[in-house]
mmCIF file of the N, C-alpha and C atoms, coordinates in Angstrom:
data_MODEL
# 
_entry.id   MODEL 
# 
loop_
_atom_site.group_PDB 
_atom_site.id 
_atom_site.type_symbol 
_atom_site.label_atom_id 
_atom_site.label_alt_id 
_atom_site.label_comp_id 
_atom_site.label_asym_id 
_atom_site.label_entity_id 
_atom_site.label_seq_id 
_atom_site.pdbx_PDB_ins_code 
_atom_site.Cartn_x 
_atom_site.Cartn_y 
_atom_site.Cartn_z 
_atom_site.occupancy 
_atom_site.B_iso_or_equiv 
_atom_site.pdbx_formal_charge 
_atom_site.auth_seq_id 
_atom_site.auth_comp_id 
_atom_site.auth_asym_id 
_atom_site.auth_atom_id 
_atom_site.pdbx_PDB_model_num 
ATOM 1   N N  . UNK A 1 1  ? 0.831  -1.187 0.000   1.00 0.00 ? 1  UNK A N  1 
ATOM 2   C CA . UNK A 1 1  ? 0.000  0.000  0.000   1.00 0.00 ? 1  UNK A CA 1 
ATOM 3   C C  . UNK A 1 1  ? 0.872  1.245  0.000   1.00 0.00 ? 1  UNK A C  1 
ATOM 4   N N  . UNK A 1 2  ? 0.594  2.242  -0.895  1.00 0.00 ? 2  UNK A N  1 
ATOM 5   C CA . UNK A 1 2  ? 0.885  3.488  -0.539  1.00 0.00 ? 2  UNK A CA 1 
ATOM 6   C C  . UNK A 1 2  ? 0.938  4.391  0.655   1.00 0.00 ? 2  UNK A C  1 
ATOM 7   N N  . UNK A 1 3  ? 2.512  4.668  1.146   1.00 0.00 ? 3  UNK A N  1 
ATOM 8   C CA . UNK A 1 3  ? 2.821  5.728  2.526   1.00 0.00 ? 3  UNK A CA 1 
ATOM 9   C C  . UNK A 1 3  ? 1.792  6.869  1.926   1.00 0.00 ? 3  UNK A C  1 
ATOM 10  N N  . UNK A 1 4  ? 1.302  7.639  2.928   1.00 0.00 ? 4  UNK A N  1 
ATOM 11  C CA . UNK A 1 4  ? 0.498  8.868  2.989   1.00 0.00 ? 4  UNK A CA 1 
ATOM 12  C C  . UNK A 1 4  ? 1.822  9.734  3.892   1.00 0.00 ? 4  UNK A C  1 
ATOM 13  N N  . UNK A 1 5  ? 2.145  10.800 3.531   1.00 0.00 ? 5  UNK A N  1 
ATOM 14  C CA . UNK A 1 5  ? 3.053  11.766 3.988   1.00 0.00 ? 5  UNK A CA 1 
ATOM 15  C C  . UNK A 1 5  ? 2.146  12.671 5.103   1.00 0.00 ? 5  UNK A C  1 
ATOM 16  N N  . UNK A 1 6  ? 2.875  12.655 6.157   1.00 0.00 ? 6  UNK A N  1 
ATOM 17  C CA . UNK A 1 6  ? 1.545  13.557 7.263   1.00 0.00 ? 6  UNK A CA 1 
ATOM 18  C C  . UNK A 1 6  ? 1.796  15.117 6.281   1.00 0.00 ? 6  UNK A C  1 
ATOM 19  N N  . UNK A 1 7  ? 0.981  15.940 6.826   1.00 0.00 ? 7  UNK A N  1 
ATOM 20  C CA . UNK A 1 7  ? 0.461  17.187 6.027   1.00 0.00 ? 7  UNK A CA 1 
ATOM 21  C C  . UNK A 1 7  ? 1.684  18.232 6.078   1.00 0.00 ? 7  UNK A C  1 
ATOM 22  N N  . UNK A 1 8  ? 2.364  18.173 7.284   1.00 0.00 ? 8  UNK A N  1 
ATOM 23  C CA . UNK A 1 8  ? 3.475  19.385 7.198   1.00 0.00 ? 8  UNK A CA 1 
ATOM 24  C C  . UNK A 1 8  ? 4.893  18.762 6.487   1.00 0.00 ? 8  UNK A C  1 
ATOM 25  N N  . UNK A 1 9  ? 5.273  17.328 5.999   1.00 0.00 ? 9  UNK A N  1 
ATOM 26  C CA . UNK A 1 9  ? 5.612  16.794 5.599   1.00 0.00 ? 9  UNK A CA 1 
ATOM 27  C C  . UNK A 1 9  ? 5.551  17.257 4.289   1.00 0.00 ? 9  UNK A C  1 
ATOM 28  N N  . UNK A 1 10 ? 4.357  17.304 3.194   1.00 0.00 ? 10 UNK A N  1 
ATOM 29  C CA . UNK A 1 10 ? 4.114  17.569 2.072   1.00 0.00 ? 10 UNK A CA 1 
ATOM 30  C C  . UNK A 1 10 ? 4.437  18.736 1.935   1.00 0.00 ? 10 UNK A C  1 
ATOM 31  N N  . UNK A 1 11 ? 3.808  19.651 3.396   1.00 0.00 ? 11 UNK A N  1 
ATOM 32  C CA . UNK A 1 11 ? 3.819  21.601 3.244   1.00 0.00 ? 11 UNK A CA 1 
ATOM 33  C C  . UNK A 1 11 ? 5.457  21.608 3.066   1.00 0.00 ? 11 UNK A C  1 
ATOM 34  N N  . UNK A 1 12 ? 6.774  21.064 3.731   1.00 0.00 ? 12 UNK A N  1 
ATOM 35  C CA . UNK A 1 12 ? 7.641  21.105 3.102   1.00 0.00 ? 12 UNK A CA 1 
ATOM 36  C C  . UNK A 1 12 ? 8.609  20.818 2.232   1.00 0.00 ? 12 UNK A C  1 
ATOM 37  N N  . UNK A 1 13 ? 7.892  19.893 1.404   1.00 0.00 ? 13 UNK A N  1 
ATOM 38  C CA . UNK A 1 13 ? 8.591  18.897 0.438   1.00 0.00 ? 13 UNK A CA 1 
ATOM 39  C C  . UNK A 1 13 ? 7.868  20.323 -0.673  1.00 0.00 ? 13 UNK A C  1 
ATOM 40  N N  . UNK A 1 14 ? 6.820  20.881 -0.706  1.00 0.00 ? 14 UNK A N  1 
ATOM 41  C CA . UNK A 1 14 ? 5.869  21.617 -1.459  1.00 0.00 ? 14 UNK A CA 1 
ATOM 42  C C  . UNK A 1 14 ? 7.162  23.356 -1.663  1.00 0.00 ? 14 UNK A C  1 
ATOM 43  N N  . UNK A 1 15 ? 7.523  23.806 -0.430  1.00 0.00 ? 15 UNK A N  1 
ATOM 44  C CA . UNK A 1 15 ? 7.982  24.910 -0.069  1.00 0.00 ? 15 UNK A CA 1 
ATOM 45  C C  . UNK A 1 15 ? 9.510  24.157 -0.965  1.00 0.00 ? 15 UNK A C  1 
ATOM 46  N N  . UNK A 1 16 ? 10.101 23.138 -0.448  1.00 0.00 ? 16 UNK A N  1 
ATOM 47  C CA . UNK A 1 16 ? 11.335 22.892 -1.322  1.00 0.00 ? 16 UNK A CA 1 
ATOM 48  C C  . UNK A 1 16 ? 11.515 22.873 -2.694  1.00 0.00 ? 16 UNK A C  1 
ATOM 49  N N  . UNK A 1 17 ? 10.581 22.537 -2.911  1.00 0.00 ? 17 UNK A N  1 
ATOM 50  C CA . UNK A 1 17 ? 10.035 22.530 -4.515  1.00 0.00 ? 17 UNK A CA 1 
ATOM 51  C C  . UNK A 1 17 ? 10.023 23.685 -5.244  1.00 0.00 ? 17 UNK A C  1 
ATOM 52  N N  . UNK A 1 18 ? 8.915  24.883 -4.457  1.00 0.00 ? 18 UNK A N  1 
ATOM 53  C CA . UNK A 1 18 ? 8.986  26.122 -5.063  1.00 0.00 ? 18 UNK A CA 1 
ATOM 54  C C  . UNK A 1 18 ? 10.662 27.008 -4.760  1.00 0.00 ? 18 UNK A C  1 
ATOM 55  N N  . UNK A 1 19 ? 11.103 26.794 -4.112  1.00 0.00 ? 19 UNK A N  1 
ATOM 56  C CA . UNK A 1 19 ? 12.373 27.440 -4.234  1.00 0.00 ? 19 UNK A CA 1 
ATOM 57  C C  . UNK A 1 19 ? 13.270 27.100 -5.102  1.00 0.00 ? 19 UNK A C  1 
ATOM 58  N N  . UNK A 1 20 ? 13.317 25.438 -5.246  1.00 0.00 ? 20 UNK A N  1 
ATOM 59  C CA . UNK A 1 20 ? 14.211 24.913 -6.496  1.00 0.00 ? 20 UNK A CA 1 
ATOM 60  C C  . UNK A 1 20 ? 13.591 25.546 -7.408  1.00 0.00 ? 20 UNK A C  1 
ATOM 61  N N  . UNK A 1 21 ? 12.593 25.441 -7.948  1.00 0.00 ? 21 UNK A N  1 
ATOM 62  C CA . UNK A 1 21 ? 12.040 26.263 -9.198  1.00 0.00 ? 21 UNK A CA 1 
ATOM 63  C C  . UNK A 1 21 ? 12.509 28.005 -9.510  1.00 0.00 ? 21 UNK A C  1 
ATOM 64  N N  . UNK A 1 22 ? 12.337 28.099 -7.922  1.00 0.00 ? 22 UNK A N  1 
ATOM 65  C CA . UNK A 1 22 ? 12.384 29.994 -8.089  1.00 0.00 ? 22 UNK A CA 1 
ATOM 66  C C  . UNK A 1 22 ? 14.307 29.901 -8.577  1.00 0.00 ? 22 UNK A C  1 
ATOM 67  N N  . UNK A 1 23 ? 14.628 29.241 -8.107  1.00 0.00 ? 23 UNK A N  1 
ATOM 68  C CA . UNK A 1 23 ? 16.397 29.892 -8.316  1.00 0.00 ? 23 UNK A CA 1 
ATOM 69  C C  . UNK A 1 23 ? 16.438 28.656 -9.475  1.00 0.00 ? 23 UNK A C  1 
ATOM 70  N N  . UNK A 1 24 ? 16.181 28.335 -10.277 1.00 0.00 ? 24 UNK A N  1 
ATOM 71  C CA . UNK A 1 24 ? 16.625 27.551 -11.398 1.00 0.00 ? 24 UNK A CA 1 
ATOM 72  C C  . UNK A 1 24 ? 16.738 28.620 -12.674 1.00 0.00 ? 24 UNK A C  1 
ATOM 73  N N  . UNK A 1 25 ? 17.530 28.347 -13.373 1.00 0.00 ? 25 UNK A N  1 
ATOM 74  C CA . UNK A 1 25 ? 18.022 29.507 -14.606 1.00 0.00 ? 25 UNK A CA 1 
ATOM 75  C C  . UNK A 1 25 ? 15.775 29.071 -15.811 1.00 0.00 ? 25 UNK A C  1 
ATOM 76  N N  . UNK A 1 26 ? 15.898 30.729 -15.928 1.00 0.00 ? 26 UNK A N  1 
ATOM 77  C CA . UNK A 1 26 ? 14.868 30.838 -16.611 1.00 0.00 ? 26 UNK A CA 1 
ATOM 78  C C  . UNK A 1 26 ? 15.194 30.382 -18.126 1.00 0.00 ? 26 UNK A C  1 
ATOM 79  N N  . UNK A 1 27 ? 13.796 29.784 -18.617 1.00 0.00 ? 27 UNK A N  1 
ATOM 80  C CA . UNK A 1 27 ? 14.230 28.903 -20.261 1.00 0.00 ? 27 UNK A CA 1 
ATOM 81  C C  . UNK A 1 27 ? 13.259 30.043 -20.804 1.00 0.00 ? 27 UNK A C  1 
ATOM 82  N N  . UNK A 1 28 ? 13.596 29.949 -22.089 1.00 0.00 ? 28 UNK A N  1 
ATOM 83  C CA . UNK A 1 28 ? 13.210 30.630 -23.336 1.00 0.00 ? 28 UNK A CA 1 
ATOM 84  C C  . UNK A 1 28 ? 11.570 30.226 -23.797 1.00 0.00 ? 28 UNK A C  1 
ATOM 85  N N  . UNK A 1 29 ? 11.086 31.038 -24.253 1.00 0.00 ? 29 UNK A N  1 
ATOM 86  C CA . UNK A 1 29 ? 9.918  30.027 -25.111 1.00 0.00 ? 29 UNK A CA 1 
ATOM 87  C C  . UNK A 1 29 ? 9.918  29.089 -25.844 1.00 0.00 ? 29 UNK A C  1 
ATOM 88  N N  . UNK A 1 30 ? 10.817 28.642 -26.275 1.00 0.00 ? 30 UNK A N  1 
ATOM 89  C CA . UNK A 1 30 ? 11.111 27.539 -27.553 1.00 0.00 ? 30 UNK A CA 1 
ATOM 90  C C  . UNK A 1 30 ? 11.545 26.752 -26.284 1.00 0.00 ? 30 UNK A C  1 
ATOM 91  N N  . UNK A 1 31 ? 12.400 26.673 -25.278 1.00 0.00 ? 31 UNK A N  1 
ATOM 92  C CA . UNK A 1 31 ? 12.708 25.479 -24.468 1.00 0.00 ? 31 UNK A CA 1 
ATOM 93  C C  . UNK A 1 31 ? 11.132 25.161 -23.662 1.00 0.00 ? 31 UNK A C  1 
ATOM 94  N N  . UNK A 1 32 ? 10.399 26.385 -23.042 1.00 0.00 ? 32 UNK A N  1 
ATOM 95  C CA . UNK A 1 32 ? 9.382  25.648 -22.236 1.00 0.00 ? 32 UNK A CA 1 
ATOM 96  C C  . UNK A 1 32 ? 8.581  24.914 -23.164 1.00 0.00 ? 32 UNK A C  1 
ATOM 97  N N  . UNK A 1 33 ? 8.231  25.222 -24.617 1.00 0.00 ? 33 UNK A N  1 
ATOM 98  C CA . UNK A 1 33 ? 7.312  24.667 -25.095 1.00 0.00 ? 33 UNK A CA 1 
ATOM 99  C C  . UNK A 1 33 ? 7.764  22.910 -25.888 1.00 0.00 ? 33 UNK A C  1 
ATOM 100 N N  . UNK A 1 34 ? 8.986  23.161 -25.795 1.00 0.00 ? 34 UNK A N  1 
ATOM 101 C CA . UNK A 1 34 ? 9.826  22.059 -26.146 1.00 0.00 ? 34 UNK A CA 1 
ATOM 102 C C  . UNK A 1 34 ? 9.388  21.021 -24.974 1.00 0.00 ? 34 UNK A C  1 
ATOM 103 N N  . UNK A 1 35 ? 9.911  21.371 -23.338 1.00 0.00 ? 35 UNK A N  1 
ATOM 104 C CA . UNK A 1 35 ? 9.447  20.873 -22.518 1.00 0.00 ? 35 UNK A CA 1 
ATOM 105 C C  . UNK A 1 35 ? 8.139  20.689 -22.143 1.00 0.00 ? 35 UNK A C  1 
ATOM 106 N N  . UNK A 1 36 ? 7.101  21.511 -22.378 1.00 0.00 ? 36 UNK A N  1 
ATOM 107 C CA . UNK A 1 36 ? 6.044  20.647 -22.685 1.00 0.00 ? 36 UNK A CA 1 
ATOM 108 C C  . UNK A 1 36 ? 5.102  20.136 -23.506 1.00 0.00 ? 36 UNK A C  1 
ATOM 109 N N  . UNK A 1 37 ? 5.516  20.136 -24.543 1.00 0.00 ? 37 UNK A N  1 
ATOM 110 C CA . UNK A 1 37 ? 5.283  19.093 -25.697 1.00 0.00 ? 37 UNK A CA 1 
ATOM 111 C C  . UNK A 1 37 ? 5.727  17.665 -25.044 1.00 0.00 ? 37 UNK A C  1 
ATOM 112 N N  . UNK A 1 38 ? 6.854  17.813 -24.781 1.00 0.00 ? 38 UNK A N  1 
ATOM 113 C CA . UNK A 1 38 ? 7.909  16.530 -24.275 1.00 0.00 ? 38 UNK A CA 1 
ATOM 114 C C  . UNK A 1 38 ? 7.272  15.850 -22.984 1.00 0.00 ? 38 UNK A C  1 
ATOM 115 N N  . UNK A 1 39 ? 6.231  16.596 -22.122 1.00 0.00 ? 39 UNK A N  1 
ATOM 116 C CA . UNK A 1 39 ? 6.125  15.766 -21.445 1.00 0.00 ? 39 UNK A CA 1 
ATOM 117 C C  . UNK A 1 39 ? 4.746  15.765 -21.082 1.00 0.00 ? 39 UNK A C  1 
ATOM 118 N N  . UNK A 1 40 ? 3.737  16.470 -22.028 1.00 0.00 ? 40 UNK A N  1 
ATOM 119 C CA . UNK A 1 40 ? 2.544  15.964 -22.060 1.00 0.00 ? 40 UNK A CA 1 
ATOM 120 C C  . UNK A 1 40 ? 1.996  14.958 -23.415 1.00 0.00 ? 40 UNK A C  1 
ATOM 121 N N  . UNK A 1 41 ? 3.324  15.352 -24.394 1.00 0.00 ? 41 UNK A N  1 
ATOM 122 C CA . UNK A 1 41 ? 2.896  14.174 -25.330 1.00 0.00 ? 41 UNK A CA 1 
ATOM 123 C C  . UNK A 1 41 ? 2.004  14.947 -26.445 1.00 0.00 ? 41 UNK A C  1 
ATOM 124 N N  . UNK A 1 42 ? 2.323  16.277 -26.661 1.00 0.00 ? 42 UNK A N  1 
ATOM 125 C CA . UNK A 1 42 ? 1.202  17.519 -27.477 1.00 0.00 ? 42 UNK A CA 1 
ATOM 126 C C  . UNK A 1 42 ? 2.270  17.069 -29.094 1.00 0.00 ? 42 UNK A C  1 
ATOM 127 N N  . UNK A 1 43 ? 2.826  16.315 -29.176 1.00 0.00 ? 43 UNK A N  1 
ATOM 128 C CA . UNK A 1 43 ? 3.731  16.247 -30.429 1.00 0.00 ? 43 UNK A CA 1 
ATOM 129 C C  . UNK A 1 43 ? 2.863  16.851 -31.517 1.00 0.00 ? 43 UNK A C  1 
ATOM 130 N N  . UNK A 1 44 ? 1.693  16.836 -32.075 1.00 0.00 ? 44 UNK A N  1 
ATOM 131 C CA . UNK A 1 44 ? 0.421  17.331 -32.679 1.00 0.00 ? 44 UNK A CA 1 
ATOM 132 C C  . UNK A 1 44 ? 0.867  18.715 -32.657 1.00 0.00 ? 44 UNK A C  1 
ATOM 133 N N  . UNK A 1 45 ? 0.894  19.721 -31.761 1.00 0.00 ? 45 UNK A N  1 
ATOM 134 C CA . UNK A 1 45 ? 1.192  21.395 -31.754 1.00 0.00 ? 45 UNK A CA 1 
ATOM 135 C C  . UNK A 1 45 ? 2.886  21.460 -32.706 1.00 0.00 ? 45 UNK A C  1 
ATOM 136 N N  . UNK A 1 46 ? 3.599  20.915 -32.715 1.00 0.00 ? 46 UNK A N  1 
ATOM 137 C CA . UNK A 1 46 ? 4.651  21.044 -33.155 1.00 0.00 ? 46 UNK A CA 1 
ATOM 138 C C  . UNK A 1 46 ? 4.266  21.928 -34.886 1.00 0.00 ? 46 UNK A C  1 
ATOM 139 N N  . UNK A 1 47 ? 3.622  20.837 -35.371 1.00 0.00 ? 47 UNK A N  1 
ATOM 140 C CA . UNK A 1 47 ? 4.046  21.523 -37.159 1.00 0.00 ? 47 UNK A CA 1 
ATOM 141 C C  . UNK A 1 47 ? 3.051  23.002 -36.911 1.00 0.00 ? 47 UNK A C  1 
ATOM 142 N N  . UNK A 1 48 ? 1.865  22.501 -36.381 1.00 0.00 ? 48 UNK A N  1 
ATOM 143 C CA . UNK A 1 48 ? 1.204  23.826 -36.265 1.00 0.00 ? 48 UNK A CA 1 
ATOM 144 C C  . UNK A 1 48 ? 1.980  24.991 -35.765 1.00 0.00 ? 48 UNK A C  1 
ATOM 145 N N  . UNK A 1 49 ? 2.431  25.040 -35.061 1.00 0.00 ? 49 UNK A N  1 
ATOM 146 C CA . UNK A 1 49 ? 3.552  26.118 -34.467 1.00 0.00 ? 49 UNK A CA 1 
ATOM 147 C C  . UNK A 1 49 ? 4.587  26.464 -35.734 1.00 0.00 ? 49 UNK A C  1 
ATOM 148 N N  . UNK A 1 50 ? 5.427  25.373 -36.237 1.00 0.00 ? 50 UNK A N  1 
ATOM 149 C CA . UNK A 1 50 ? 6.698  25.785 -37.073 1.00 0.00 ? 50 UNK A CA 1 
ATOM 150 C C  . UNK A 1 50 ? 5.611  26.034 -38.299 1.00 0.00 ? 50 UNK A C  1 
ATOM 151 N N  . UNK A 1 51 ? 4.763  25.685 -38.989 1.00 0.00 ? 51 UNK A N  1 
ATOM 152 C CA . UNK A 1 51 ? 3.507  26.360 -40.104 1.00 0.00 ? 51 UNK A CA 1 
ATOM 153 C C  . UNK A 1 51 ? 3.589  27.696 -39.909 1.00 0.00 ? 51 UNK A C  1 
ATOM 154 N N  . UNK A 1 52 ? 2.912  28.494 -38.575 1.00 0.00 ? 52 UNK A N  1 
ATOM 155 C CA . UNK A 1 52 ? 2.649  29.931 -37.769 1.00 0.00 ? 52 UNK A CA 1 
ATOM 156 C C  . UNK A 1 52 ? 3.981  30.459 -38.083 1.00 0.00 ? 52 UNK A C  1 
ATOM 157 N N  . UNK A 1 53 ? 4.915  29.842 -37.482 1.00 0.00 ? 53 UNK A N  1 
ATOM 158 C CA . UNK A 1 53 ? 5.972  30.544 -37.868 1.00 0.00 ? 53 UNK A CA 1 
ATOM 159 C C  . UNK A 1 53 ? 6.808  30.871 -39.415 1.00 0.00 ? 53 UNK A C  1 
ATOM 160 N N  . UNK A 1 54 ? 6.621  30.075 -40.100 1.00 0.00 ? 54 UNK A N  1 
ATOM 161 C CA . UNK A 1 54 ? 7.328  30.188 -41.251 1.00 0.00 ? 54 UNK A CA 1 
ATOM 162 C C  . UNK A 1 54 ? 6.243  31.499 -41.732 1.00 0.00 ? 54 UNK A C  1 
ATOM 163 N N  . UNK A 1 55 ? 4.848  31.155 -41.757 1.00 0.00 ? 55 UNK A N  1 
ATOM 164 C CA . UNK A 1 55 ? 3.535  32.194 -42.272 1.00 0.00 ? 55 UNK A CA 1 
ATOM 165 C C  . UNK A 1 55 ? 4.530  33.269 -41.786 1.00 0.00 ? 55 UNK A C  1 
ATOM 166 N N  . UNK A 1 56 ? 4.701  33.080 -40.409 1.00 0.00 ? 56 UNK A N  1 
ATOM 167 C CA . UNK A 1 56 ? 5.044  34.555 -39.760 1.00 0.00 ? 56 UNK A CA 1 
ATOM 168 C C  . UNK A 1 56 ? 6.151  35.570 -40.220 1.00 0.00 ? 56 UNK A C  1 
ATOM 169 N N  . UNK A 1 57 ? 7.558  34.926 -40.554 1.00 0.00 ? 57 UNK A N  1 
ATOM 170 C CA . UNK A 1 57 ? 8.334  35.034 -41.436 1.00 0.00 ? 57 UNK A CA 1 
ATOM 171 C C  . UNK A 1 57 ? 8.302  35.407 -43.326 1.00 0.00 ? 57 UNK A C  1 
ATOM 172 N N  . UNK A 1 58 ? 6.811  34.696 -43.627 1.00 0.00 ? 58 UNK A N  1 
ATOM 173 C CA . UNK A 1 58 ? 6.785  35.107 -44.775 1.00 0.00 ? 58 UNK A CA 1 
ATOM 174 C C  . UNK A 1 58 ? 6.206  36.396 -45.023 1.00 0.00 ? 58 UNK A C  1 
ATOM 175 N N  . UNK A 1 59 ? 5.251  36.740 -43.715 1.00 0.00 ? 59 UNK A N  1 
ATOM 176 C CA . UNK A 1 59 ? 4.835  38.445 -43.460 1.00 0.00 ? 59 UNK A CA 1 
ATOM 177 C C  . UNK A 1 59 ? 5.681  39.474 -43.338 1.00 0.00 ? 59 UNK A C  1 
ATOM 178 N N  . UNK A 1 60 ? 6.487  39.512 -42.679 1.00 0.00 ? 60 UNK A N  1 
ATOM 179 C CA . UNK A 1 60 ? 8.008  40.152 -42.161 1.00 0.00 ? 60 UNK A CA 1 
ATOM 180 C C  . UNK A 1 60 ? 8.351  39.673 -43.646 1.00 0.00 ? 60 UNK A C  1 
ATOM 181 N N  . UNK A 1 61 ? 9.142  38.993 -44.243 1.00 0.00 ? 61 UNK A N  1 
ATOM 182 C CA . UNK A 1 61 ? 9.704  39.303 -45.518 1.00 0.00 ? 61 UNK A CA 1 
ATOM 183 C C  . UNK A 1 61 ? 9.238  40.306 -46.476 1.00 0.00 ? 61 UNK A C  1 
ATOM 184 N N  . UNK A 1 62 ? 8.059  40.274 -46.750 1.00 0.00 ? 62 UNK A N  1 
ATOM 185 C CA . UNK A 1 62 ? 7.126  40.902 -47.779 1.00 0.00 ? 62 UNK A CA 1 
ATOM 186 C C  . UNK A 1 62 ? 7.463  42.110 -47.686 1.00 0.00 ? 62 UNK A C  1 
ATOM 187 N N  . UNK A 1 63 ? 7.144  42.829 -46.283 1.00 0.00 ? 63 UNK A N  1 
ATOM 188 C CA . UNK A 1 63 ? 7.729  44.069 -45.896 1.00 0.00 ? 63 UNK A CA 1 
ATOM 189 C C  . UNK A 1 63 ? 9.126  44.677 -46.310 1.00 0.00 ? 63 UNK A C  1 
ATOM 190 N N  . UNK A 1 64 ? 10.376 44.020 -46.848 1.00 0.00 ? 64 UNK A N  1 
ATOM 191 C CA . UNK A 1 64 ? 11.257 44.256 -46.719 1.00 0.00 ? 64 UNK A CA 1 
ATOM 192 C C  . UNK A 1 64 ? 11.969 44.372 -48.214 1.00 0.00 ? 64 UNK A C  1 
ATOM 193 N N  . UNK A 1 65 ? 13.297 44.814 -48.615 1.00 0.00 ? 65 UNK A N  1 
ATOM 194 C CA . UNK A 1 65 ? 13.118 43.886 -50.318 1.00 0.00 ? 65 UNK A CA 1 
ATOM 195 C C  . UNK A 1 65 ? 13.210 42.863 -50.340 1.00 0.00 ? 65 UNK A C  1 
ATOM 196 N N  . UNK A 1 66 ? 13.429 41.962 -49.808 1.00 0.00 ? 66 UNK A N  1 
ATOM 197 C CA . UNK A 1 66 ? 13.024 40.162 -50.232 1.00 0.00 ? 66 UNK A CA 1 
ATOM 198 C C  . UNK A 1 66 ? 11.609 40.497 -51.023 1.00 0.00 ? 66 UNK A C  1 
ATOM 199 N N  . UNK A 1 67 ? 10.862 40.878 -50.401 1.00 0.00 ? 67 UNK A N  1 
ATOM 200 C CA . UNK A 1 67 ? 9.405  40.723 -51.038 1.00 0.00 ? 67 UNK A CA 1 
ATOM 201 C C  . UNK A 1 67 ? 9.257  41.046 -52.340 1.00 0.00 ? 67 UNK A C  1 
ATOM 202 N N  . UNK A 1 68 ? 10.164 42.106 -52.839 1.00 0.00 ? 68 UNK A N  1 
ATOM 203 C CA . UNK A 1 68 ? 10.072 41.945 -54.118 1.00 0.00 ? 68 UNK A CA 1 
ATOM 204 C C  . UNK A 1 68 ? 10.522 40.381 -54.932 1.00 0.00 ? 68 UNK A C  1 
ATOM 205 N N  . UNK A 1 69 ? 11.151 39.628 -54.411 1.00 0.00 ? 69 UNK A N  1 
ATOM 206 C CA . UNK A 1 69 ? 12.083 38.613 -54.696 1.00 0.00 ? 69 UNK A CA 1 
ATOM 207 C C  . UNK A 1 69 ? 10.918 37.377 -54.223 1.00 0.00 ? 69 UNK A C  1 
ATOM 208 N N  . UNK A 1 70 ? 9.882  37.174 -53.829 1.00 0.00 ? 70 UNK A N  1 
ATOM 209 C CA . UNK A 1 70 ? 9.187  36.571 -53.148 1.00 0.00 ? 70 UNK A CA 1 
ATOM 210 C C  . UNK A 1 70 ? 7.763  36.530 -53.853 1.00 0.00 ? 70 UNK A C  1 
ATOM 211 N N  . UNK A 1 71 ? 7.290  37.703 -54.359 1.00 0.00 ? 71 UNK A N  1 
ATOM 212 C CA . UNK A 1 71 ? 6.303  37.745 -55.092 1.00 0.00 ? 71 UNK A CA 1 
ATOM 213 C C  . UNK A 1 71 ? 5.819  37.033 -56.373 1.00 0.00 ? 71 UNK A C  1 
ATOM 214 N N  . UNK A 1 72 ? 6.816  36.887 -56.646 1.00 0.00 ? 72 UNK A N  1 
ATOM 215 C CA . UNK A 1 72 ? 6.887  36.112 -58.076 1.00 0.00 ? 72 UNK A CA 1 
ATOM 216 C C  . UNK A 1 72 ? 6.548  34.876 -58.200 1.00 0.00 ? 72 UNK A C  1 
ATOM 217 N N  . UNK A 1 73 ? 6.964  34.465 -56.824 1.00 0.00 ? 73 UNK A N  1 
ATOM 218 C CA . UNK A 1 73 ? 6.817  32.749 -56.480 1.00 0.00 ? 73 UNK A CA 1 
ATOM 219 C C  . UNK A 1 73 ? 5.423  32.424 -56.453 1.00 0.00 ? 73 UNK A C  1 
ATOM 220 N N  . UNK A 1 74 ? 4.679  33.180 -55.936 1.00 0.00 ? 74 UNK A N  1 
ATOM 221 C CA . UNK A 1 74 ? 3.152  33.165 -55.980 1.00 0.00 ? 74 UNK A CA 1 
ATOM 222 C C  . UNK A 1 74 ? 2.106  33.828 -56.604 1.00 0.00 ? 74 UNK A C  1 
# 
């Protein structure tokens, strides 16, 4: 059978926890979403995301002279 942790037990396993978190080096957006893709198993959001982004990139180009160089293609 499963130990049950008495309650102030958890309150500081809980408090240790949030401090490791608070002083751990901050990740980027591309790492958190990396990390959770990775560990909820969202592999599905991936192309949708790099799709958004390339779109996003092809907006920002247009603007610029590439776009003259870009237009043609379509």
């Amino acid at each position: 059978m499963a130990e049950q942790r008495a309650p102030e037990r958890a309150d500081a396993d809980e408090a240790n926890d949030f401090a490791r978190e608070a002083a751990a080096k901050k990740k980027s957006v591309v790492g958190e979403f990396w990390d959770f893709a990775r560990q909820n198993k969202r592999w599905w959001m991936t192309p949708i995301i790099v799709i958004l982004l390339l779109l996003g990139l092809l907006v920002l180009a247009t603007g610029t002279g590439v776009g003259a160089l870009i237009y043609p293609l379509f």
